[in-house]
LUMVO-19358 format. One line per 5 residues: for each residue x, y, z of C-alpha. Coordinates in steps of 0.001 Angstrom, whole numbers. Each point is the difference from the previous one (the first is absolute). Example, Ala and Ser with C-alpha at 12.3 -4.5 7.8 and 13.67 -1.06 7.14 Angstrom:
residues 2
12300 -4500 7800  1370 3440 -660
//
This chain:
residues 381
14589 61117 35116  106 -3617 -858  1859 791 -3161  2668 1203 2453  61 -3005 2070
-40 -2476 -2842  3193 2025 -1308  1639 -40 3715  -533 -3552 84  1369 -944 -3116
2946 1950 327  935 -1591 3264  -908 -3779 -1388  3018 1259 -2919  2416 1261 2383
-33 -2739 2414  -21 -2467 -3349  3049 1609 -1053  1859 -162 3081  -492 -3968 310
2893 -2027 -1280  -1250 -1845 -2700  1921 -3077 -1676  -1372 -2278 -2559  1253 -3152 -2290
-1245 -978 -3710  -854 -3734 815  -1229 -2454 -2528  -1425 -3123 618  2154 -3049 -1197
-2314 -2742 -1186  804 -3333 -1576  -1647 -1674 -3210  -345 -3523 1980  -3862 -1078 -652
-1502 -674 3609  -3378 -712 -1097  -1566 -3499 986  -3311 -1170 -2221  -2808 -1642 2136
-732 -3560 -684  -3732 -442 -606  -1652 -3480 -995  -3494 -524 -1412  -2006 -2873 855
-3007 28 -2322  -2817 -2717 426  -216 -2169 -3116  -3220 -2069 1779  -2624 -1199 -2530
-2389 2557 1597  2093 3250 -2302  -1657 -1496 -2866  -3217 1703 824  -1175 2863 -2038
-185 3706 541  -1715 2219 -1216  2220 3160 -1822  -879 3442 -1944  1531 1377 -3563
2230 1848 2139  1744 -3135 398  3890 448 -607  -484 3686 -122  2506 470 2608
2555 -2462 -436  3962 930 -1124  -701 -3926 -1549  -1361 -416 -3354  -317 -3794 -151
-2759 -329 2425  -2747 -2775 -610  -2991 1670 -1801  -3580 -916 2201  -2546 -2215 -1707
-3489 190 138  -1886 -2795 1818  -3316 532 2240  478 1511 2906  -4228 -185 1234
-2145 -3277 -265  -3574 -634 757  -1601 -3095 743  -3039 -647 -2626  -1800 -3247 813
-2916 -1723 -1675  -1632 -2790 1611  2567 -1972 2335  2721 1518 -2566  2700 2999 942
2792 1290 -1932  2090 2851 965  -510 2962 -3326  2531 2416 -188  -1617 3096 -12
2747 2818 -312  3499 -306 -1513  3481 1473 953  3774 244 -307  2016 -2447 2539
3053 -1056 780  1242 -2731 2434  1185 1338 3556  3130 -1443 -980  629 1900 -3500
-892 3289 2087  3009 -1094 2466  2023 -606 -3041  -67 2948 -1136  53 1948 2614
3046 -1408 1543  1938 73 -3524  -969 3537 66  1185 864 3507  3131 -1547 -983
348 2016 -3183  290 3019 1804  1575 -877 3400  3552 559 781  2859 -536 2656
-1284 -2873 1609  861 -3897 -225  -2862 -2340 -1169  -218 -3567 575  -3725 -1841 -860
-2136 -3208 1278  -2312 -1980 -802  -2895 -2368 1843  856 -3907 -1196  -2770 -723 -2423
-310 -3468 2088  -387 2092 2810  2576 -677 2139  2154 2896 812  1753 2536 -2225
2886 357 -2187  2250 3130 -1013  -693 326 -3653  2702 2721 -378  2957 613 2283
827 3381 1384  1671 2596 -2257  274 3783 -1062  -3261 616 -975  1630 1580 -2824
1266 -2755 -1185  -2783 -2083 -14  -3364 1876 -1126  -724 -2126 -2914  891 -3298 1339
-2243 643 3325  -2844 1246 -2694  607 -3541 -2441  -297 -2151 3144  -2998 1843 1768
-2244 74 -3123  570 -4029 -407  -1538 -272 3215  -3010 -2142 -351  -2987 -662 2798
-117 -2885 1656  -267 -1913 3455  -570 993 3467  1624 2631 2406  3108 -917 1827
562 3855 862  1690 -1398 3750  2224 -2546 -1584  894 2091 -2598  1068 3051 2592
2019 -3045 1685  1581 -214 -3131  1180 3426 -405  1559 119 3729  2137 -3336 -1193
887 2030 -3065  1457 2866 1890  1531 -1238 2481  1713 -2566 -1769  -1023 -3204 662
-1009 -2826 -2478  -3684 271 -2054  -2696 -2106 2023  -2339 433 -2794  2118 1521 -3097
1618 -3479 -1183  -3000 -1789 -453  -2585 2388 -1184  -2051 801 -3446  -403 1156 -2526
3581 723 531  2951 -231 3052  1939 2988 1656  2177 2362 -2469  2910 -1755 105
1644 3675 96  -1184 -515 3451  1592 -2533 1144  3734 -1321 631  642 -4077 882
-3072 -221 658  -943 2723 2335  -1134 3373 -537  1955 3553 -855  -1518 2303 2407
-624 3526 -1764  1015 1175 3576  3542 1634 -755  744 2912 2223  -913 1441 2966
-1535 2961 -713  -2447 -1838 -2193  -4236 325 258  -1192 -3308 -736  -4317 -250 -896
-2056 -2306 -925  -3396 706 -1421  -2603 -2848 -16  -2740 560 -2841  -2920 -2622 595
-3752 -165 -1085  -1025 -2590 2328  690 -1698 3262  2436 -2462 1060  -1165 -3871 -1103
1437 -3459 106  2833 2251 2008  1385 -1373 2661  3427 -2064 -118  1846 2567 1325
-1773 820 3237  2192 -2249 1635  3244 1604 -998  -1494 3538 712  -921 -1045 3697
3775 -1022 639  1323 3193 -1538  -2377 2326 2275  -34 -1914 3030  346 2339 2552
1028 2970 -1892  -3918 1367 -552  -1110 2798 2173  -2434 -958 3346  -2240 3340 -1139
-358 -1167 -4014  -3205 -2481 -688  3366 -1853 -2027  250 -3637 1051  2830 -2290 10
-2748 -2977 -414  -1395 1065 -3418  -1715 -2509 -1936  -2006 -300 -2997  270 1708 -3397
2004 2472 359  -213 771 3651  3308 506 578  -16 2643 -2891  647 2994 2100
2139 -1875 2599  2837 10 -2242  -742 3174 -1197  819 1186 3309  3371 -2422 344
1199 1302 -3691  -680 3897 1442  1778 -1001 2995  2715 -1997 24  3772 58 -1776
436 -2147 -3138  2954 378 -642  3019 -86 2619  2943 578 -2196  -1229 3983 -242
-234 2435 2046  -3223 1048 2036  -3344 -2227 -848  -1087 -690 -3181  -3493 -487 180
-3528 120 -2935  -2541 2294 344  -3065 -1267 -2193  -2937 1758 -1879  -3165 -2081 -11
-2686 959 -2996  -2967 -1547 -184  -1982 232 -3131  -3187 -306 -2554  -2472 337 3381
1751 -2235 2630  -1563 122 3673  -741 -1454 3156  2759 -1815 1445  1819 55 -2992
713 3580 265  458 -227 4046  2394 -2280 -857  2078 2156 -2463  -152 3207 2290
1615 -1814 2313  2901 -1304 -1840  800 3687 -892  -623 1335 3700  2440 -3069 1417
2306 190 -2929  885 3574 396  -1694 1223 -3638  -3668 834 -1175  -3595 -1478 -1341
-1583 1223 -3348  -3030 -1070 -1613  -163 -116 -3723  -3467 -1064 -2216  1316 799 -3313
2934 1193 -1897  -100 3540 1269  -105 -1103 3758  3191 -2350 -522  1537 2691 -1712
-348 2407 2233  705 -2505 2986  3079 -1476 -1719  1764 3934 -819  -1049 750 3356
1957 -2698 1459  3232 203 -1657  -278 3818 319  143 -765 3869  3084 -2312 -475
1801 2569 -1783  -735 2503 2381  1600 -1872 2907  3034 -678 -1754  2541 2313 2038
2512 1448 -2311  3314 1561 913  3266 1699 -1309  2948 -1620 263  2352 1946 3193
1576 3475 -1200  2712 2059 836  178 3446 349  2542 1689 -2382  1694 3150 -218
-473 1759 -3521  3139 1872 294  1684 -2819 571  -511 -3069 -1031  2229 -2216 2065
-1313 1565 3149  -3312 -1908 2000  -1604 1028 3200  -638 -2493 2627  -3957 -36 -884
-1484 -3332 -2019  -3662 775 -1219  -2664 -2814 -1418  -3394 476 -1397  -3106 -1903 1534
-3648 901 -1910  -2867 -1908 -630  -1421 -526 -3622  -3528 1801 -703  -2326 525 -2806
1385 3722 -930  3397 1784 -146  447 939 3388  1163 -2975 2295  -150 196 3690
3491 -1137 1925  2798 1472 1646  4043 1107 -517  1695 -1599 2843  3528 1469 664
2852 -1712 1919  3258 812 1340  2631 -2441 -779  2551 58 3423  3044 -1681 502
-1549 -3065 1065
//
């Protein structure tokens, strides 16, 4: 019996199929080869204070899973001292041995390894001032492309030394893109601002178009000292632009108080009028090699207000991971789009419909992208 009525049904799902009018057009999609991508502009800011000099302790694993093979090779130094005394006599005795390597070698070659194997973004690099007073950009913003072995030859001459002007250094990188002149860049050491960067005098912001990300991660290993000549020019700049419900305040003072202030005014606010919409920073805080208390408050913060994240990071594996995780998170913002289309007739190729289509999807980590096929209609007006 419910043979039968599968076979009734069937047949009358055919017959009334055959008795609609049916019409249908081989359409292809029309697409140009115009390139509508737009790379990211991301700039590092690593701390060069004296305090990345200090040791850390590392395995025989060491290097195992870098794409770099010129990575500095760990000494062996004492890592555990006792205090022996006899009579009114002490002396520190090493009592067990290991391989080290300075917190900044481990940036080193981290970042030159991140570098090696990153892609489709624009990099740009700074620097504290070994005097301590602000920041410089120690290579402009390019291709990254272009520019892996140069950013790996200036980041491994990197020495440590002097305080930590993280706030005046940040100030520093909002002058750079947007534009204005260097507060700190002409007048620091070891070295001034990549003259790449700069035209007459004032800087070439790597802000270009529109549709452009632009990130900032901070990497420090310590918190803010002998930091404070820009507080003043952060206070004007936020004056009454910080939110009533944010512990923000547009009276900062002291090192590096007004840190995540201008995290929040770089996150929110246009710096560049010439282009369309607002071109603002997000910025990635990572604080590493056991930083805490207020010092990591502090950081969190900055990422919260400027619209990015906080990682910690105690040895190479922690920056590593923090570092891919971070430009992963740029790239996957990017928004990437086909140029518009036109529906074509395959049986005739002069012949178009009145329908324009575009592609909208979002990058991810596997093949399958999430987005959507818009379709318009293209009328007489």
């Amino acid at each position: 019996m419910k043979n039968k009525i599968v076979v009734i049904i069937c047949s009358l799902i055919i017959q009334f199929a055959v008795n609609l009018p049916v019409s249908a057009e081989d359409i292809e999609i029309y697409v140009t080869d115009e390139d509508t991508s737009v790379q990211s502009n991301v700039l590092l800011l690593i701390d060069t204070s004296g305090s990345m000099d200090s040791t850390v302790e590392v395995d025989d694993t060491y290097g195992d899973s870098y794409t770099i093979t010129d990575f500095h090779t760990p000494t062996e130094a004492c890592i555990t001292y006792e205090q022996v005394c006899s009579g009114r006599r002490c002396t520190n005795e090493c009592t067990e041995t290991g391989k080290v390597l300075t917190r900044m070698e481990i940036v080193q070659d981290v970042a030159s390894d991140l570098i090696e194997t990153t892609n489709d973004i624009n990099i740009s690099l700074m620097r504290f001032d070994s005097d301590s007073e602000g920041g410089y950009v120690d290579l402009a913003s390019q291709d990254i492309a272009n520019v892996k072995a140069t950013f790996q030859t200036t980041v491994n001459s990197y020495n440590a030394d002097g305080y930590t002007p993280l706030e005046e250094s940040y100030y520093e990188v909002y002058r750079y893109f947007s534009g204005q002149t260097p507060e700190y860049g002409n007048a620091s050491s070891p070295s001034t601002s990549d003259s790449d960067a700069l035209s007459g005098g004032t800087y070439i912001p790597p802000i270009t178009d529109s549709c452009q990300k632009n990130n900032v991660i901070l990497f420090t290993d310590g918190q803010p000292t002998r930091d404070t000549s820009s507080n003043t020019d952060i206070q004007g700049l936020v004056s009454g632009l910080l939110p009533d419900d944010s512990d923000l305040d547009d009276d900062c003072s002291g090192d590096g108080e007004c840190l995540d202030e201008l995290a929040y005014y770089l996150s929110n606010t246009d710096l560049d009028d010439d282009l369309d919409g607002d071109q603002t920073i997000s910025t990635y805080t990572i604080g590493g090699f056991g930083l805490d208390g207020d010092a990591v408050s502090l950081l969190e913060n900055v990422a919260k207000y400027g619209g990015g994240a906080y990682h910690s990071a105690d040895d190479a594996d922690g920056l590593g991971s923090a570092l891919e995780s971070i430009i992963q998170d740029i790239l996957s913002e990017d928004s990437t789009f086909a140029a518009p289309s036109v529906s074509v007739s395959a049986f005739n190729s002069l012949q178009n419909s009145d329908e324009l289509y575009y592609a909208l999807f979002k990058p991810g980590d596997g093949a399958r992208w999430h987005g959507n096929l818009k379709r318009y209609r293209i009328n007489e007006n």
